[in-house]
N, C-alpha and C positions, 0 to 999 in steps of 0.2 A: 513682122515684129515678133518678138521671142514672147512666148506666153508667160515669159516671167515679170516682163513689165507691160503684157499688155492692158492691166485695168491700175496701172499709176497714174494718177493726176500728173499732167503736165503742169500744173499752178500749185503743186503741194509745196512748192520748193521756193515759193512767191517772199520778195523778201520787201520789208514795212521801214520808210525811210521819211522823215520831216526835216531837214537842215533848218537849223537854227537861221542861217540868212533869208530863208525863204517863208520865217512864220511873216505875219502882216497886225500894226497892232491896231485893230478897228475898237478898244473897251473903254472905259472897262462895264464889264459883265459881273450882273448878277452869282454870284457862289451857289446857290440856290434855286433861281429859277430858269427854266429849260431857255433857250436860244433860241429860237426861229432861224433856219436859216435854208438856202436853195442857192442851187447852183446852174447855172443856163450856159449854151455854149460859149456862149463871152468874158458873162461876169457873174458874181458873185453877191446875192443879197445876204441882210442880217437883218436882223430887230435892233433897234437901240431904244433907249427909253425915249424918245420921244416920237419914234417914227421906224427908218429902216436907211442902212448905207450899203452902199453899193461898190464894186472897185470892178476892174479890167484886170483878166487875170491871162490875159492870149499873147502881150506884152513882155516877152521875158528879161528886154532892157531898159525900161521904163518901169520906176519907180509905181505901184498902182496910188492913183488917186481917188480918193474914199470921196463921192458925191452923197450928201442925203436931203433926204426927201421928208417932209414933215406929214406923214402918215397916220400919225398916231398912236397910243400904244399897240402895238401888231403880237396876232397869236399863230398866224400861219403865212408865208409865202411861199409863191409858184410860178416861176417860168413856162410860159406857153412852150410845149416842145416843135414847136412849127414856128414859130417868128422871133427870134431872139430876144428881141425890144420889148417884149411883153409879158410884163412881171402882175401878178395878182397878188394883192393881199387882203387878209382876213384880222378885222380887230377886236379890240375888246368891247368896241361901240354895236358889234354885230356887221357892224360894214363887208361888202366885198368893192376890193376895188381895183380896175386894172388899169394899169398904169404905162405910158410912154416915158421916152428919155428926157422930155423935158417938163415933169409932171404935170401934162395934161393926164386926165383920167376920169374912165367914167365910175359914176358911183352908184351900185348896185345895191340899194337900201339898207336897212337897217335890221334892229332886232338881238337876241339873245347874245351873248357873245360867242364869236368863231372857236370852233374846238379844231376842223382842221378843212381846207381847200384842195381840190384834186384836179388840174386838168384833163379832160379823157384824153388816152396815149393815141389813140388812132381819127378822133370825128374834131373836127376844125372847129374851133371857138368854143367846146360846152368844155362847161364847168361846174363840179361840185361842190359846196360849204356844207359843211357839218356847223350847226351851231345849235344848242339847246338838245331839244328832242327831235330837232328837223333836220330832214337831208332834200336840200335842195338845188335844181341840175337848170343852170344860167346858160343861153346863149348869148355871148357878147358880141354878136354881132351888130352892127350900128349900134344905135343908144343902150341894147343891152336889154334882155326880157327872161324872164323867169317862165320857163316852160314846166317844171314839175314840183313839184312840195308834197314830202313825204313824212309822215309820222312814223320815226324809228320808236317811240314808245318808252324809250327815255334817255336820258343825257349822253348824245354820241363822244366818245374818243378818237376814234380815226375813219378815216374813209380810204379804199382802195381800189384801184379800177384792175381788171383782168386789160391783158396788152391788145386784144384786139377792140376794148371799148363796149366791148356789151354787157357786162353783167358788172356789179360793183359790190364790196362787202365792208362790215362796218363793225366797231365793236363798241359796246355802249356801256353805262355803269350798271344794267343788271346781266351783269358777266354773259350775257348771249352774243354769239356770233353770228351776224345776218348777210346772206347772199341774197340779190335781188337784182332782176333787171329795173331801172329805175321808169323805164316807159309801161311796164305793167304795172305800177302800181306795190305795196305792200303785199295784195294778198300775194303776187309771185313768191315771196318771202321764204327764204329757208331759214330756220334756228337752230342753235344746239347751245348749249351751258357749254362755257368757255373756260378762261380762269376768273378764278373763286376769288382770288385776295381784293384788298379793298384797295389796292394802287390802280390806275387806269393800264388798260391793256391797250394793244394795238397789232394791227394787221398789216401783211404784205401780200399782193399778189406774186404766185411766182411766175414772171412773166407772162406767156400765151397758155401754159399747161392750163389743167383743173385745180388746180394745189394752191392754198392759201398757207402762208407764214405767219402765225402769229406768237406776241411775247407778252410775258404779265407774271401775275402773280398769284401762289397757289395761296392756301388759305393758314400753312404754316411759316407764312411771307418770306418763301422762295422766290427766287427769278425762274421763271422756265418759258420753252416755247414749246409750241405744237406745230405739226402740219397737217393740214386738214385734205379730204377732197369734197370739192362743190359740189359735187353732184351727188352725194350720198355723208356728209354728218350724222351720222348717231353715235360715231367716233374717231377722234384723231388717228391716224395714219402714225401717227408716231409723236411721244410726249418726253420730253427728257429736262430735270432739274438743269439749271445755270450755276449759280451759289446763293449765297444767302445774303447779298449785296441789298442797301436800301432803295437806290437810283433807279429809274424807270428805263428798261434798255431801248434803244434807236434803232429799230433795223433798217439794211439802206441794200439793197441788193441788186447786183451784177444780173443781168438773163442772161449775157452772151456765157459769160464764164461759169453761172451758175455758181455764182462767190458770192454770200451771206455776210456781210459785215452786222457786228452786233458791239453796238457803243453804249453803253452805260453810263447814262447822266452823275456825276459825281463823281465817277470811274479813275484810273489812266492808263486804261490799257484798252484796244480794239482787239478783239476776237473775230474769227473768223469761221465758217463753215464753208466746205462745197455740196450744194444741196443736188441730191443723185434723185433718178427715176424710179426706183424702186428701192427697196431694203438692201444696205442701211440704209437709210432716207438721207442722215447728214454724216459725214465725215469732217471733224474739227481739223483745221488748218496746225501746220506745225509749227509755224512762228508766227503771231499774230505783233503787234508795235503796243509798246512802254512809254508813256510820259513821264520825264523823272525830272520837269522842271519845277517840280511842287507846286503844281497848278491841276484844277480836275475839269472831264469835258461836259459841258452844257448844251451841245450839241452837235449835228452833223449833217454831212452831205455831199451825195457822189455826182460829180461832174459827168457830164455824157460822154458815151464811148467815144462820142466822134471827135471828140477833143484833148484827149488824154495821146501822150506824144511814141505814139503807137514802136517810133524807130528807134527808141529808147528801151523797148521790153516793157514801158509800163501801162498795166490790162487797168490799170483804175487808180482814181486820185479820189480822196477823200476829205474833205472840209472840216476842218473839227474848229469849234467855238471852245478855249478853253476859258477858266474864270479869273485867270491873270488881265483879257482881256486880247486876245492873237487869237486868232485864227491860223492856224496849220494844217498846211496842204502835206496830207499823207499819202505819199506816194507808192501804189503796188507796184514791185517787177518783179518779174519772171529772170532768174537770171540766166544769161545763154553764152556760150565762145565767142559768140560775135553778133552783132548787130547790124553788120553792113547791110543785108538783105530784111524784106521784108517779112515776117514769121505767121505764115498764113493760119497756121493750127492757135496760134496762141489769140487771134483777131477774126473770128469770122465775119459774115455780113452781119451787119446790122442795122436797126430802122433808122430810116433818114432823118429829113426834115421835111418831109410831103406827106401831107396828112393821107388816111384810106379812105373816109368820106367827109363830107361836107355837113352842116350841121343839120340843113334841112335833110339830107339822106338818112341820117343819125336817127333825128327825133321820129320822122317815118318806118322807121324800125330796119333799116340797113344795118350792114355789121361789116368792116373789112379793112386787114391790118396795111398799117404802112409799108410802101415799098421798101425791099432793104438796099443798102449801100454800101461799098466796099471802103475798109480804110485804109487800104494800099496805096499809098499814095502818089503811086504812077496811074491807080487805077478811080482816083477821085473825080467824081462828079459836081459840074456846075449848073444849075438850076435859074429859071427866071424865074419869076411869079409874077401876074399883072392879076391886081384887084381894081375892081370895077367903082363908078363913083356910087358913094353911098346915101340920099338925100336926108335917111334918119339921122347923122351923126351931122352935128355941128363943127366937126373937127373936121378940117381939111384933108379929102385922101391924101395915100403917098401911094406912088407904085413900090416895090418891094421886091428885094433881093435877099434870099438865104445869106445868115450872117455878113448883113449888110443895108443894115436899116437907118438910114439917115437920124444923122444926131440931134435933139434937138426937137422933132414931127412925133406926134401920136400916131402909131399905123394905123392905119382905118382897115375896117373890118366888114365885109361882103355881111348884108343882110337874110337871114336864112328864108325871106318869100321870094326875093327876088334876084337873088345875086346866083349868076352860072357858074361852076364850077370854073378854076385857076386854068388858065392855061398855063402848061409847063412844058419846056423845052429844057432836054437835058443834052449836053455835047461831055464825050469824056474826053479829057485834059492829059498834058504829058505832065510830066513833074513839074512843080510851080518853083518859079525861081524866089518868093516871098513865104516865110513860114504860115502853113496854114493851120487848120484849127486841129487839124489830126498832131501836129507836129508841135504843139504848144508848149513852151519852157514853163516851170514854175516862177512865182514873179518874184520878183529882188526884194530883199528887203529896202524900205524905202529910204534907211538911216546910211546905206552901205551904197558906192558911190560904184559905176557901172564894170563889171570887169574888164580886162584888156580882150580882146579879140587872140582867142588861139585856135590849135588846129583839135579838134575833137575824137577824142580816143574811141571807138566805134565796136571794140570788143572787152574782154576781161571785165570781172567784178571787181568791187572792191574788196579785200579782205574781211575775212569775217572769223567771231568765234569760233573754235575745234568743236564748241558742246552745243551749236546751236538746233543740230538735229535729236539732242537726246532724248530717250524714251525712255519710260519708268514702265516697266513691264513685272504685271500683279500673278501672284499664284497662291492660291488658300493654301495657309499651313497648318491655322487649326480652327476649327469652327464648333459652333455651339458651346459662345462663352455667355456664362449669364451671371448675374450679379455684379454685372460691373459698375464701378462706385462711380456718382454720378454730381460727388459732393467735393472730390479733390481737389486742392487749391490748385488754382491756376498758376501760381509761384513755382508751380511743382508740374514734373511731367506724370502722366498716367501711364505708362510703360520703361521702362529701361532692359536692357539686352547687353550680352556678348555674347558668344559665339555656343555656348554652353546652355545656359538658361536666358529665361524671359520671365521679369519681374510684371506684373500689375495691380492694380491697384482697386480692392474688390470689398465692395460693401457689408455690411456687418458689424455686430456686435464688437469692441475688443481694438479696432485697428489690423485691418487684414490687409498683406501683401498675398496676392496667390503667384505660387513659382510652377511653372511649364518648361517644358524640354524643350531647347530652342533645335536637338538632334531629331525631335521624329515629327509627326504631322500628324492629324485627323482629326477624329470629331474626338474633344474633352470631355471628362467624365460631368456629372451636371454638378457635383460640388469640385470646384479646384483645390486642392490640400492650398492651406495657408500658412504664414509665419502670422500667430496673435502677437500686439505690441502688450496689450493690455490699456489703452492710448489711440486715440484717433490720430492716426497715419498723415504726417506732412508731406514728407518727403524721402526717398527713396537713389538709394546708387547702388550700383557694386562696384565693389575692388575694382581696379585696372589690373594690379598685380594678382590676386588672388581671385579668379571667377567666383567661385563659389563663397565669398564672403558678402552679404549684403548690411550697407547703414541706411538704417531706418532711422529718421529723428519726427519727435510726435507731438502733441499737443501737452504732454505733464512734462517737458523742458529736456528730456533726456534722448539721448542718442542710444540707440543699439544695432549692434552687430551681433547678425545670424550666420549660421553656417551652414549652405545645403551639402546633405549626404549626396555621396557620388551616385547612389542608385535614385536621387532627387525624394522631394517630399510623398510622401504617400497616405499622411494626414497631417492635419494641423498640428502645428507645435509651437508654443510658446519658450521653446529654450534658446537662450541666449548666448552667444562666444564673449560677448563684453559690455559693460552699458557703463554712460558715464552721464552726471547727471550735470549737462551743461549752464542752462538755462532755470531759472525760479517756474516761469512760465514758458510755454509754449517754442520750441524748436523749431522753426517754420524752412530751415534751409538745413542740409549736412551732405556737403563732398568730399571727397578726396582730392588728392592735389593729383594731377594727371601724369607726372616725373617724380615725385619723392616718395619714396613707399613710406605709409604708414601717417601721414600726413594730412589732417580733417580741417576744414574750417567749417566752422557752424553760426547763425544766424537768429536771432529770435525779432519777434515782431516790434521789441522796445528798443530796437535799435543797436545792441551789444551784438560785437561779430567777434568771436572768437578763434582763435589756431592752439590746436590738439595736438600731440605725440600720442599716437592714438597704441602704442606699442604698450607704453605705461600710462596712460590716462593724465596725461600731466596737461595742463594750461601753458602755454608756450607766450602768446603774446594776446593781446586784448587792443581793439583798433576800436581805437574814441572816435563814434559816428555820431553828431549832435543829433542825427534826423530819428526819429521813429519810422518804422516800416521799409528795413532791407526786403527790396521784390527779387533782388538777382545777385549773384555773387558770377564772379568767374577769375581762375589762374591762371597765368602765363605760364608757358612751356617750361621756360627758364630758372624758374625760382625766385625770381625779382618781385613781381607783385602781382596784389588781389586790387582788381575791380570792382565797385557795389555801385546798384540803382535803389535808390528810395522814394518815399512815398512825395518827400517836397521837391522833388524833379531835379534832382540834382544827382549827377554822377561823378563817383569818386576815386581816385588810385590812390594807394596806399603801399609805400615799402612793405614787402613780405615780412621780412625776420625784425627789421626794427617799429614795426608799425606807425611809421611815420605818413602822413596826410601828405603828397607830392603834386598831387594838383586836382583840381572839379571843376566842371563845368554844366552847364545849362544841356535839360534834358529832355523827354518828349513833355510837350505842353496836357494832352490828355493824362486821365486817372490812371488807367488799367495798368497794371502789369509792364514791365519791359525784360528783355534778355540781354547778355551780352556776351561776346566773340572776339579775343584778341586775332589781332591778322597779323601778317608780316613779324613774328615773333610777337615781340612788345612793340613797333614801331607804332601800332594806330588800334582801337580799340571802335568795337560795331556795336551800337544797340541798336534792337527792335521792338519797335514799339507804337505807339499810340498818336496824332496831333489830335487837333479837334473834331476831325471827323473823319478821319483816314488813318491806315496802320502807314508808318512809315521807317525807313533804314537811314539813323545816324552814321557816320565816319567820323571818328578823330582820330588828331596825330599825339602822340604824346608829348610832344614841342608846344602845343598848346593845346589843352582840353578845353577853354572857356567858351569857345564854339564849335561848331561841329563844320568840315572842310567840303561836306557831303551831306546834303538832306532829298533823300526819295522818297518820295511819295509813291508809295507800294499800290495799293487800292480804298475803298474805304468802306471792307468786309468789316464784320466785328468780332471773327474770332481772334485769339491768343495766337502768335506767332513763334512755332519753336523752330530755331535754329541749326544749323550745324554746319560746322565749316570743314572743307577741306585745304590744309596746309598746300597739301601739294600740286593740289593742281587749282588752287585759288579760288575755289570754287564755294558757294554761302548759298546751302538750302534751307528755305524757308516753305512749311507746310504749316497751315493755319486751321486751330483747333474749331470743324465744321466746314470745311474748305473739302473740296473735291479737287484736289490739285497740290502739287508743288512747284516751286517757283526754282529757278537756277540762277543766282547771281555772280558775273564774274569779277574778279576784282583784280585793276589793271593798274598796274606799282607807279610808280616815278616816271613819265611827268602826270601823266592823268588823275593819279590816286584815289581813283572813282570806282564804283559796282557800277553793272549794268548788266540789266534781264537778258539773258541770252537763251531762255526755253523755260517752255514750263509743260508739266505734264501733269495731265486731265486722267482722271478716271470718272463712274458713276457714281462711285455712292461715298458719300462722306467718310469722315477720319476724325478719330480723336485725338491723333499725336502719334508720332513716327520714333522709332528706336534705332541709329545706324550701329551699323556692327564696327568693329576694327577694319581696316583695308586689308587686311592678311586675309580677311575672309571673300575676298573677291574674286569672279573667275576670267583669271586676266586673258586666256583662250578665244572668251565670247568677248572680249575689250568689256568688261562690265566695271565702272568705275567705282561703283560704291554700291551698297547692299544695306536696307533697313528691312523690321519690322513695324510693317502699317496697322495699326489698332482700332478699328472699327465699333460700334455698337454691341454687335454678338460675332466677332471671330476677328483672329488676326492674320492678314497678310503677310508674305513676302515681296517688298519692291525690291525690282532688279534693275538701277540706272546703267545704261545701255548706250556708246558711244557705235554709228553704224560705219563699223571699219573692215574691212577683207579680215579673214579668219587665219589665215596660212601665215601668222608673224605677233613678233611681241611689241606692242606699241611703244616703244619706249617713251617716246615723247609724254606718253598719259600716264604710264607707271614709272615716276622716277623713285631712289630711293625711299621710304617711307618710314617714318617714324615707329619702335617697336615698339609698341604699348604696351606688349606682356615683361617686358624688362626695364626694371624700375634704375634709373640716372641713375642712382644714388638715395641713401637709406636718412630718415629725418634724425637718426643719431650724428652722423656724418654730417648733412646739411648743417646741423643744429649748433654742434659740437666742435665738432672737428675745421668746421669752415670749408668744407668741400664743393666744389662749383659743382652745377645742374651741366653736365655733359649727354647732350641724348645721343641716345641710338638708334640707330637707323639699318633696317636690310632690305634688299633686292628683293623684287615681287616675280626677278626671269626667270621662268620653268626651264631645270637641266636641258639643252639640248634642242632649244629651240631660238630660231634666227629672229633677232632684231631687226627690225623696220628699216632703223637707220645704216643697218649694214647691206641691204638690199640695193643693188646700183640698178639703175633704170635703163632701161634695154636702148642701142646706141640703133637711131633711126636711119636709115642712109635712104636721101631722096634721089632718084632719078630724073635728070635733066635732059629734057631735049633740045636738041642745036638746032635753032631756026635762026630766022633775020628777017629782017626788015622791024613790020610791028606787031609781029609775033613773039618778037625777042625784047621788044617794049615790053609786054604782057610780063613774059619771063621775070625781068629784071624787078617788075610793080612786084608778083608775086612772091618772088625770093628777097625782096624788102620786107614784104609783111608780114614771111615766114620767120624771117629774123627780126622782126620785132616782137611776134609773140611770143617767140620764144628765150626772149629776154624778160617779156612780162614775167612767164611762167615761173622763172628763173627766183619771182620776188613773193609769188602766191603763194598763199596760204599751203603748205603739203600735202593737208588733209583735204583740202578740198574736192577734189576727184576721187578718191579714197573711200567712198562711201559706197556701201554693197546694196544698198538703196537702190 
């Protein structure tokens, strides 16, 4: 292999898929409180409020039917990974209890209520409850005995076993992390201070290594996790922030793939990591799965390897409990050319269904992991198991077969004084002519009536976004800012930029703008020359047309325009190019129109929005808003009209020049703040903004604004969401003020007329707000889509969005013409006056002399055929069908898809 891709994740490229026919609706579900849920090779448990249901999820033409079990209210369930049939659960009465298919169960007493239940992965029947301050390790074999009782020393949150079953770790509510063999006793006991915050924490083993996974909260109530090593705690291996999200996150982890899923209760997004051997420790996955049915997840859980339909490409399925009340099976794949063969690299072995020891070897202090098993499924293994009669268990034995436990019987369970170890006979099989568990479809919706039987396409992906690999790649431009103001409205960004300068927003006496060279770089002087308003600073723009013109409007009602020197400020100044005094009080908004040069609309907090000729200070039109508290204002390209959000949720259009009210509609239900984003011209108008506990992305069409055609449920972070859209290639960035990240939204015209998350890019350290420059400033060489300045605490960044495409051609497809911003449609005397239409302009982003993409012909392949006969020339003819069928596919795929220098 080439050393240029030889330390590439084969699973970076993993793509996150739930079809709406395939959710299940088992609710409804608490908004609120966490889900209990588990997943076994068969079926699928949950909580419900009065017990727990259950469905068959191995069935992909059978509708699943939901059995429940009156259990009680349930805080933890767990599948035995050795007998399918056998589900534990853990209540709020303190109970442990295990349970058969026709609920017989034994009942493992009482006491504090369950915080959470662990089967060990490797030793036959034991089991652990975390309840109270106790960690205690059940043999349920026969009626079931309590072999150890441990004082963790106060109120446990999770329990987690290492994969070969010897040692187990816990985290509890005085923030310590404890590893202990549970047959030594506490004093075995390691500790280390964990995370600090006051939300519960929780831990993963990772697999057989040393390395524990844990996730929580720091004590400025961040999400974060660490990774520890067991053998030596006096510090984490490696610590890194999450976001600033409220939800407790779920981690559910892959060993074979060493894939980290991290689900955020409240959330609607799953994240990803591939957790490595050494430093880096994690690498974040590139495209993690978006919920955008305006519902948040309550829970989750991964299905075993051995069940997940291997010949499909997908390495993992995951359960998520949303609070609509569905459950959705999220499916990983791996996408590949084809699928006909088995993909050994992407499946290795993995532990069976045969335990390593026996409970009485366990508790005697044995230690030995499960045998593994291949999920090839020419190369699948079948297994007997005979259990012996049990005289302690009232319940009638059953003899027992891997996934295939009679319907109906409680399996009886070998007693650990007296029962010998399983005889097993294993014979390996040729391919089963019945789908088996490796091979498992997702289950039907149960509303949706069985599909027809056709022939199954066995290669090619489905199409997918151009931008779904994009990367946002950081470089310091100038560092050691300080005094950054910390008091700016949120109505208002704390940065603005073109290509010339970079405006912010910086604390102080007076109303201070500091202005910086957006041409050089490095460390800032420790004061930044300022523009004084005289006026505490609302908000802030420059010209389109003119860089170096900036409108500041302030809290004494009035608007001014400054003018930076070409050689830029070199100290503060107070001198003004024009001020006009809009507003009695308070100016809380002042833009320019984005196509009419000279052209202002401004804003005050009572509600009056006004439009300026800002040439001659004249009042132009005045747009009667009954509401008090304009939060957002935004123009159409066109000249047609102004958008506003206000404080009574109500969103408004308005005729530009005659200020006429053309239509409102209902807006985000939460307080804060929202923005807005004409799309598609004038066709449909975007806010973002706030529900009752989630930031979320409205869509309307202007056919009708009284509802919105589109509501996403983004996440449910609490910063401020600043926007920016790109016309031209449909594209709505969203970075969130306190967010480590920016989000990618595509937005797909007629018939769909929906967004949908197609990447998002993670960095380390938080953001205040993002400045994008013009698209002329792009370097369309490195295919770089778009370019901002990222604003940080003390220095500001350059992002550089990054499409991964071959470098030797000009993309056309991603640089189509572009709107010129530095040349104004038309002048607001002409608009105004004259009656002259908003004509834009548009030019070329093609570098002199360099080949377009689309002009490149694709090199003509000539195959060589060999002339045999008989059923050799069978072969041939199979062959040269499937050659000519893919090649038809390819014919309809995505063009960028192979395209990636990746």
């Amino acid at each position: 292999m080439s050393k240029r891709f030889q330390n590439i994740s084969k699973y970076r490229n993993s793509v996150f898929a739930a079809k709406r026919e395939h959710w299940i609706q088992c609710g409804p579900f608490s908004n609120n409180d966490p889900v209990p849920i588990a997943a076994g090779d068969e079926e699928v448990a949950f909580a419900t409020h009065s017990g727990i249901g259950i469905f068959n999820y191995s069935n992909s033409n059978a509708k699943p039917e939901i059995r429940h079990i009156g259990a009680g209210p349930t805080r933890s369930i767990a599948f035995s990974p050795f007998v399918p049939a056998l589900l534990a659960t853990g209540g709020e009465d303190g109970s442990l209890r295990v349970w058969g298919r026709d609920e017989s169960h034994l009942d493992l007493g009482g006491g504090p209520k369950v915080e959470a239940i662990a089967f060990n992965p490797s030793a036959q029947n034991i089991i652990a409850k975390a309840a109270g301050n106790k960690i205690q390790i059940w043999d349920i074999s026969g009626a079931g005995s309590q072999v150890f009782d441990l004082d963790a020393g106060d109120l446990n949150y999770s329990i987690t076993w290492k994969a070969d079953g010897s040692i187990l770790a816990s985290t509890n509510k005085d923030h310590l992390l404890r590893v202990l063999d549970p047959r030594k006793g506490m004093e075995s006991a390691l500790t280390v201070p964990s995370h600090n915050g006051v939300k519960p924490s929780s831990a993963t083993w990772l697999g057989n290594t040393d390395r524990i996974f844990t996730v929580g909260f720091n004590s400025r109530r961040d999400r974060e996790y660490s990774i520890w090593d067991s053998r030596s705690l006096s510090k984490p291996l490696h610590l890194e922030r999450i976001d600033n999200g409220a939800g407790q996150i779920m981690a559910r982890f892959d060993a074979d793939a060493n894939m980290m899923y991290l689900i955020g209760r409240g959330d609607t997004s799953i994240r990803w990591l591939e957790v490595n051997d050494s430093e880096p420790w994690t690498v974040a996955g590139l495209l993690g799965f978006v919920h955008t049915a305006g519902s948040n997840f309550t829970g989750a859980a991964l299905i075993p390897k051995r069940s997940v339909s291997v010949m499909a490409g997908e390495v993992a399925r995951v359960m998520v409990t949303a609070s609509d009340g569905h459950i959705l099976p999220v499916s990983v794949t791996v996408p590949r050319r084809t699928y006909i063969d088995f993909h050994s690299d992407l499946f290795p072995d993995t532990y069976g269904d045969v335990y390593g020891t026996t409970a009485e070897e366990w508790i005697a202090g044995s230690t030995g992991l499960p045998p593994l098993t291949s999920l090839d499924p020419k190369k699948r293994v079948t297994t007997t198991k005979t259990v012996p009669t049990t005289p302690q268990t009232s319940v009638s034995p059953t003899a027992l077969k891997p996934n295939a436990v009679a319907h109906g019987s409680f399996p009886a369970v070998p007693a650990p004084a007296s029962a010998p170890k399983q005889a097993v006979s294993t014979t390996a099989s040729t391919l089963p002519s019945q789908p088996t568990a490796t091979d498992r479809a997702l289950p039907s919706n149960p509303s949706s009536p069985p599909a027809p039987s056709k022939a199954v396409r066995t290669y090619g992906t489905p199409k997918q976004s151009s931008f779904r690999f994009v990367s946002g790649k950081i470089s310091l431009t100038h560092e050691n800012l300080r005094n950054l103001s910390i008091s700016h409205p949120v109505d208002s960004n704390a940065i603005v930029a073109n290509e010339s300068w970079i405006a912010v927003a910086i604390s102080g006496p007076g109303g201070r703008v500091g202005i910086i060279s957006a041409k050089t770089s490095g460390r800032l002087p420790l004061h930044v020359p300022c523009f004084v308003c005289g006026s505490e600073v609302l908000d802030f723009r420059f010209d389109p047309f003119e860089p170096s013109r900036l409108l500041v409007a302030s809290e004494d009602g009035r608007l001014r325009a400054f003018k930076v020197p070409e050689e830029g400020l070199k100290e503060d100044s107070g001198e003004t190019e024009s001020v006009v005094s809009a507003h009695p009080s308070r100016a809380n908004l002042g833009r320019f129109h984005p196509t009419i040069r000279n052209l202002v609309v401004t804003a005050s907090p009572g509600g009056a929005v006004k439009l300026y000729d800002w040439s001659e200070g004249k009042e132009l039109v005045r747009y009667e808003h009954e509401s008090e508290g304009v939060m957002a204002l935004s123009f159409d390209f066109e000249g047609k009209y102004i958008a506003t959000a206000a404080r009574d949720k109500l969103i408004r259009v308005f005729e530009l020049k005659s200020g006429k009210l053309i239509g409102k509609g209902k807006g985000h239900e939460g307080t804060k703040t929202a923005r807005l984003e004409w799309i598609e011209g004038n066709q449909y108008l975007v806010s973002i903004g706030f529900g009752r506990n989630t930031r979320e992305v409205l869509l309307y069409s202007m056919e009708n604004l009284q509802e919105p055609i589109q509501r996403l449920t983004f996440d449910n972070l609490t910063g401020v969401i600043d926007p920016y859209y790109d016309e031209d290639l449909r594209l709505l960035y969203l970075s969130g003020r306190g967010d480590a990240f920016t989000a990618l939204l595509e937005f797909k015209p007629a018939p769909e007329n929906s967004f949908t998350e197609v990447a998002r890019c993670t960095t380390s350290t938080q953001q205040q707000c993002l400045a994008f420059l013009p698209k002329a400033s792009v370097d369309v060489q490195k295919v770089e889509i778009s370019r901002a300045f990222r604003l940080t605490q003390g220095s500001i960044e350059t992002v550089s969005f990054v499409v991964p495409r071959k470098l030797d051609c000009f993309h056309d497809d991603l640089f189509p013409h572009t709107r010129d911003v530095e040349k104004s449609a038309v002048s607001v005397k002409d608009w105004w006056e004259g009656g002259v239409s908003v004509v834009l302009v548009k030019k070329s982003l093609h570098p002199e002399g360099m080949l377009a993409a689309s002009q490149i012909q694709a090199p003509q392949v000539v195959k060589n055929v060999k002339v045999v006969s008989g059923n050799e020339e069978k072969k041939v003819d199979l062959l040269s069908a499937l050659i000519a069928a893919r090649e038809e596919e390819e014919s309809d795929e995505d063009p960028d898809k192979y395209s990636s220098d990746w």
